[in-house]
N, C-alpha and C positions, 0 to 999 in steps of 0.2 A: 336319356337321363333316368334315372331309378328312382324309385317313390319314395325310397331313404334320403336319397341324395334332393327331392324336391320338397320333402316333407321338412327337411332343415333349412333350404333357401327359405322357405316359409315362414318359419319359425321365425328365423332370422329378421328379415322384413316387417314379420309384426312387434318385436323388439323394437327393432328399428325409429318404429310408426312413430315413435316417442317422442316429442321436443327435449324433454328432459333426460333421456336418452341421449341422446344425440348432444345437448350437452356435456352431459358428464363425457361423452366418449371426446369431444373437443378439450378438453383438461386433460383426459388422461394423456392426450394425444404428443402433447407438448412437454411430458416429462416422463418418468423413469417410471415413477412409482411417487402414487398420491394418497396422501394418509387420509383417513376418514374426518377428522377436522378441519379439511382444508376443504372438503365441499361440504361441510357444514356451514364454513362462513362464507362459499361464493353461491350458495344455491340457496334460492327464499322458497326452500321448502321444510319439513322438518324432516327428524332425524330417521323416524321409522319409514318415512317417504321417501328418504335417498335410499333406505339398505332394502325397502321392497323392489327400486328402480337397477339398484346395485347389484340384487339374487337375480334378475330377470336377464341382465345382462350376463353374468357367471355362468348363470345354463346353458344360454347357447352358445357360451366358450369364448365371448368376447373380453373376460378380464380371468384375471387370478386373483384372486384374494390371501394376505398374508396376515394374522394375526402377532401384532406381538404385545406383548403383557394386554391393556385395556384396549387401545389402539390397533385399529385394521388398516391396510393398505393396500390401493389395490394399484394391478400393471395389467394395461393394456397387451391384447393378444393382437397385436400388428398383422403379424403374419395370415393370422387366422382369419381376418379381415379381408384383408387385402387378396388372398387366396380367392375366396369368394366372392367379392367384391373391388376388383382392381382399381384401383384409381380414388378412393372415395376418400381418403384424408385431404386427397389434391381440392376435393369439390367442399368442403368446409369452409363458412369462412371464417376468418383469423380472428381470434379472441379476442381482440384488441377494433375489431371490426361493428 
C-alpha cells in the first residue's frame, strides 16, 4: 500500500473517530441531499459546531457541499465511502434505532 494511499485511510479514520460524525454521516445516509437546517434542528450542537464537523468531513471527500442563496446542502459521497470502507453503512444502526 503507498504512504498516500495510507496517509488518507488515516485521515479517514480520524474523521471518523467522531460521534458526531458518524451521525451526521447517518442522516446524510438516508437521503439525497440534506440542507443545512435540518441538522440544525436534529443535532444539540450549535451552528459553528456542525459546519467545523461538516469542513472535516468535506476534506476527506466524504460529502459535497452545495450552496444556494443563504442555505448549504450537503450529499453524501457513498461511493467514496464504501470504496474505502465496504460495508459500513450496512454496520450503522438505524436512526430510528
Amino acid at each position: 500500500m503507498s504512504t498516500t494511499k495510507t496517509q488518507e485511510i488515516a485521515e479517514l479514520f480520524r474523521v471518523l473517530g467522531d460521534p458526531t460524525r458518524i451521525e451526521i454521516l447517518r442522516h446524510l445516509s438516508v437521503a439525497d441531499e440534506v440542507a443545512c437546517t435540518t441538522l440544525d434542528d436534529i443535532l444539540p450542537i450549535s451552528k459553528s459546531t456542525i459546519s467545523y464537523h461538516i469542513k472535516a468531513l468535506k476534506n476527506v471527500g466524504l460529502l459535497t457541499v452545495r450552496k444556494d442563496g443563504r442555505w448549504y446542502h450537503y450529499t453524501l459521497q457513498r461511493d467514496r465511502l464504501e470504496a474505502l470502507l465496504p460495508g459500513f453503512f450496512e454496520r450503522l444502526p438505524a436512526l430510528n434505532a
